[in-house]
C-alpha positions in Angstrom: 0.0 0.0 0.0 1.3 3.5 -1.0 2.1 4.9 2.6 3.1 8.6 3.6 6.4 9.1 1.5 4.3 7.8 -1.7 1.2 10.2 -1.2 3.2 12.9 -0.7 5.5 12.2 -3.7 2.1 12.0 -5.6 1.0 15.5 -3.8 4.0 17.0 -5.0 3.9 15.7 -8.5 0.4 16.5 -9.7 0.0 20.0 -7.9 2.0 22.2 -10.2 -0.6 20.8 -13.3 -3.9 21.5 -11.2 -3.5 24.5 -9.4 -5.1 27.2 -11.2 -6.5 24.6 -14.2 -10.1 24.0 -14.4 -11.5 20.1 -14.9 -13.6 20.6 -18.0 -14.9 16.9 -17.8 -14.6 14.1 -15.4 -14.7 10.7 -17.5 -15.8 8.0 -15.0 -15.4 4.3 -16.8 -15.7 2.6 -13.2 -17.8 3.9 -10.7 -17.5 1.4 -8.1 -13.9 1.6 -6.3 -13.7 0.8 -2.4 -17.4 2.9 -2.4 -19.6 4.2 -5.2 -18.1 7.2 -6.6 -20.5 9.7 -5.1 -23.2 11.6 -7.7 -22.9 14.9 -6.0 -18.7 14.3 -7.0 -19.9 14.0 -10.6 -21.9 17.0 -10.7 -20.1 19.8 -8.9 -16.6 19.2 -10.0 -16.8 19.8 -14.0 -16.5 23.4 -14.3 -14.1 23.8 -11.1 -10.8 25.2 -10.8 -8.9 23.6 -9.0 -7.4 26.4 -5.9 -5.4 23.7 -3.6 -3.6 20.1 -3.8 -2.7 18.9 0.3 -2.2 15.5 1.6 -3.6 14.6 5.2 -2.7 11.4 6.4 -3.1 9.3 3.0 -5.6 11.4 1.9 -5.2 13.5 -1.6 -7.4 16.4 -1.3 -8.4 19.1 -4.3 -9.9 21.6 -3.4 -12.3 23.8 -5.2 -14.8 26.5 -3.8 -17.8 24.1 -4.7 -16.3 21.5 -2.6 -13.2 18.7 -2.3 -12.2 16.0 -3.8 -10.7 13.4 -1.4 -8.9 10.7 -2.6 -7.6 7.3 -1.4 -5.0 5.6 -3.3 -5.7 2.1 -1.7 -3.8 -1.0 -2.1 -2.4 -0.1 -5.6 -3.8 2.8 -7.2 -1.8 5.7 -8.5 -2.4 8.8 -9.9 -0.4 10.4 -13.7 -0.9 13.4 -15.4 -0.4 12.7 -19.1 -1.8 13.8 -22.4 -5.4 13.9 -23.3 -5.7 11.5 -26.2 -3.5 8.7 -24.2 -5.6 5.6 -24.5 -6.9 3.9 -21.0 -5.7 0.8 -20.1 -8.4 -1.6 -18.5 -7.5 -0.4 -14.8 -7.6 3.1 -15.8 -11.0 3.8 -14.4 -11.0 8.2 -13.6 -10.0 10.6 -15.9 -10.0 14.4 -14.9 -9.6 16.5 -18.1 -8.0 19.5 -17.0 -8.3 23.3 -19.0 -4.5 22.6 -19.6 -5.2 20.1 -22.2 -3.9 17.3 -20.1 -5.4 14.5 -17.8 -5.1 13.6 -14.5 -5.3 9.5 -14.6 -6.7 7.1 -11.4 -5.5 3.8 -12.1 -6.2 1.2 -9.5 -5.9 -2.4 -10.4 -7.5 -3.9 -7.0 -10.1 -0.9 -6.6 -9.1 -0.7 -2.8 -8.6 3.2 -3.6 -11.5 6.0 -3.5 -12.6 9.2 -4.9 -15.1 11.2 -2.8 -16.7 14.5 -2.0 -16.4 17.2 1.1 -18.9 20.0 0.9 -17.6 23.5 1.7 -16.5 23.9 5.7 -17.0 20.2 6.2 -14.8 17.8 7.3 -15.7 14.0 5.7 -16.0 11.3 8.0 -12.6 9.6 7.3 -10.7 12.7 8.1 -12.8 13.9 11.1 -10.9 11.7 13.8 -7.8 11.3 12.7 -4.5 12.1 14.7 -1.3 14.9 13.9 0.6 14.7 10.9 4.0 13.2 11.9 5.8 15.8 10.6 3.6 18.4 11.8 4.5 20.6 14.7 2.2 18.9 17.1 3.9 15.4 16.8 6.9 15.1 19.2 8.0 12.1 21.9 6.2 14.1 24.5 2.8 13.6 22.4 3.5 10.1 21.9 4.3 9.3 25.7 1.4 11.0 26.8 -0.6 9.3 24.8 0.8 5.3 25.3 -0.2 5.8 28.8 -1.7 2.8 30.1 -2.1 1.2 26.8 -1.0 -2.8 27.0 -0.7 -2.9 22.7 2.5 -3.4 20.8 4.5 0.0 20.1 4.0 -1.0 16.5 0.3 -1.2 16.9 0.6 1.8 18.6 2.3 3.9 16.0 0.2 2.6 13.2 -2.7 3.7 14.9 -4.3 6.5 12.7 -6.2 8.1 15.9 -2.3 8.2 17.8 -0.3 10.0 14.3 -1.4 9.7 10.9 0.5 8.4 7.7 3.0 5.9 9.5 2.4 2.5 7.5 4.0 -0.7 8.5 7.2 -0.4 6.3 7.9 3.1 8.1 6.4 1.7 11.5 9.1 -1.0 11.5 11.9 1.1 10.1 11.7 3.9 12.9 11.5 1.2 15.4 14.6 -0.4 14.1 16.4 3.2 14.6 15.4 4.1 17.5 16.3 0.5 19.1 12.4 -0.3 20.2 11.6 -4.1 19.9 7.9 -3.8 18.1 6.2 -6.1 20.3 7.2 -4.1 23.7 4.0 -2.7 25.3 3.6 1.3 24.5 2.7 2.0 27.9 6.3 0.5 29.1 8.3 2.6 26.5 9.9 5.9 28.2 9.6 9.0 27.5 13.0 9.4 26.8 13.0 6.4 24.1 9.7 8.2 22.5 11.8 11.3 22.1 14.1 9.3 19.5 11.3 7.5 18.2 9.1 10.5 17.4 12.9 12.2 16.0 13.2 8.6 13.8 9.8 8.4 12.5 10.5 12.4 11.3 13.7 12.0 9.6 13.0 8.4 8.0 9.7 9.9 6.7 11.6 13.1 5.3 14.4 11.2 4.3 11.7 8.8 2.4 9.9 11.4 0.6 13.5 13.0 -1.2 14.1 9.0 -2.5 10.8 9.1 -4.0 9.0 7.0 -2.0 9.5 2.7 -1.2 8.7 0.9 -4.3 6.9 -2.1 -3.0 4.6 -4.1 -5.3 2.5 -1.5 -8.0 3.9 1.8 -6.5 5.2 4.7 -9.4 5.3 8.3 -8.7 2.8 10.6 -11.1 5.9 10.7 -13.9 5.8 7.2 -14.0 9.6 6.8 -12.1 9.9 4.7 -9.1 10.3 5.9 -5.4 13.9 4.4 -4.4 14.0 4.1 -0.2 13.2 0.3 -0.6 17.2 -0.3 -1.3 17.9 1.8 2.2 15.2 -0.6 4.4 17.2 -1.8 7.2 14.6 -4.6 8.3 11.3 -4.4 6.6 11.1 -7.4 3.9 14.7 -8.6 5.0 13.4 -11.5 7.0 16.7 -14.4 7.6 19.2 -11.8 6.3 21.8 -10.0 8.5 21.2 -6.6 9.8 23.2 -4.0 8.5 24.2 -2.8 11.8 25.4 -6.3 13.7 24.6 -9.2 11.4 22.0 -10.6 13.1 19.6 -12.1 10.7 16.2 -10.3 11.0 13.2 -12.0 12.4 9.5 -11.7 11.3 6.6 -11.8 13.5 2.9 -11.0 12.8 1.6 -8.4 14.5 -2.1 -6.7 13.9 -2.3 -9.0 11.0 1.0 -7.3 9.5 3.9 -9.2 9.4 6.6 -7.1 11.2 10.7 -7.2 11.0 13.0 -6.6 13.6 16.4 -7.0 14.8 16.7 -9.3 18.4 19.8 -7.6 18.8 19.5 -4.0 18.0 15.5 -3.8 19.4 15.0 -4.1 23.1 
């Protein structure tokens, strides 16, 4: 699944060709993605021009005075801007043509992704509860021990919770914990405040650092030019199960946490 690094690449890529264009049509050849692609989407956004790109959490969001445009790249989806008359491939299923005389492409193979609505001064339901941004000004290892207290899950859980911070996915989740020596299946109420301070600091640089590589390419992931991110050949422990760790040779375990398997050093993570 695309995680923060990847959304933001995408962020980054498509802004500079929506800002300031208008979508003269939106061409919908497959209206059922995660949920229905909602009617009131299809009627107020031809015409709009689009004022603002942002990402929250995994979220894409346009923004025009009639409304938002929120979108979810799901397990696989991605988003390209190319030219108009580039045929669709059978997993091609949005097309927003822009004033510009280009297209921006929704591609999702699985149709795990989403493309909604949010009315003017809402806030839609999937955004409504959602935690800091990690590398917002509010996310620090203060906020993060305050808010493990008394809670008996796995750090990892813990971090990957979207209520706790937003946008930290499993590959980033176990990378962070590798760096800031935190065994993932330690209880987050028994980490200290001192060892969240490093955390929080590890889960803010590996994320930055992420986002200047491009992104992890893991599986269908491309950035909106079509070039892949690059941090997978920097992971330390995610998807390195039986080899050695780069710091003390080790080989790496895997255990399944949540339902996501999670890699670790024995050594290193305490």
């Amino acid at each position: 699944m695309p995680e923060l690094p990847e959304v933001e690449t995408t962020v980054r890529g498509i802004t500079p060709h929506l800002v300031g264009r208008r979508v003269e049509e939106l061409i919908v050849r497959q209206p059922r993605l995660r949920w229905p692609i909602p009617l009131g989407l299809r009627r107020a956004l031809p015409g709009q021009k689009i004022e603002n790109v942002e990402r929250r959490a995994k979220y894409i969001l346009a923004h025009t005075t009639a409304g938002s445009a929120v979108l979810h790249l799901g397990m696989s989806g991605s988003l390209r801007i190319l030219r108009a008359d580039t045929p669709p491939g059978v997993h091609d299923h949005v097309d927003w043509r822009l004033s510009s005389g280009r297209i921006l492409r929704f591609t999702d193979p699985r149709r795990f992704g989403c493309l909604l609505w949010q009315k003017p001064g809402a806030t839609h339901p999937l955004l409504a509860d959602l935690g800091p941004e990690p590398l917002g000004d509010e996310f620090d290892g203060d906020y993060l021990w305050r808010a493990s207290r008394g809670r008996s899950a796995p750090v990892k859980t813990f971090l990957m919770d979207q209520h706790v911070v937003v946008g930290v996915g499993n590959i980033y989740a176990a990378e962070a914990l590798f760096a800031a020596g935190i065994h993932p299946h330690r209880a987050a109420g028994a980490v200290s405040r001192s060892r969240y301070a490093r955390l929080a600091d590890e889960v803010r640089r590996i994320l930055a650092y992420a986002i200047t590589r491009g992104g992890t390419t893991l599986r269908d992931f491309i950035s909106p030019d079509g070039t892949p991110g690059y941090f997978e050949q920097e992971l330390f422990v995610y998807g390195r199960a039986g080899e050695a760790c780069k710091v003390c040779a080790t080989p790496i375990r895997v255990i399944v946490l949540g339902q996501r398997s999670t890699f670790f050093c024995p050594r290193c993570q305490r």
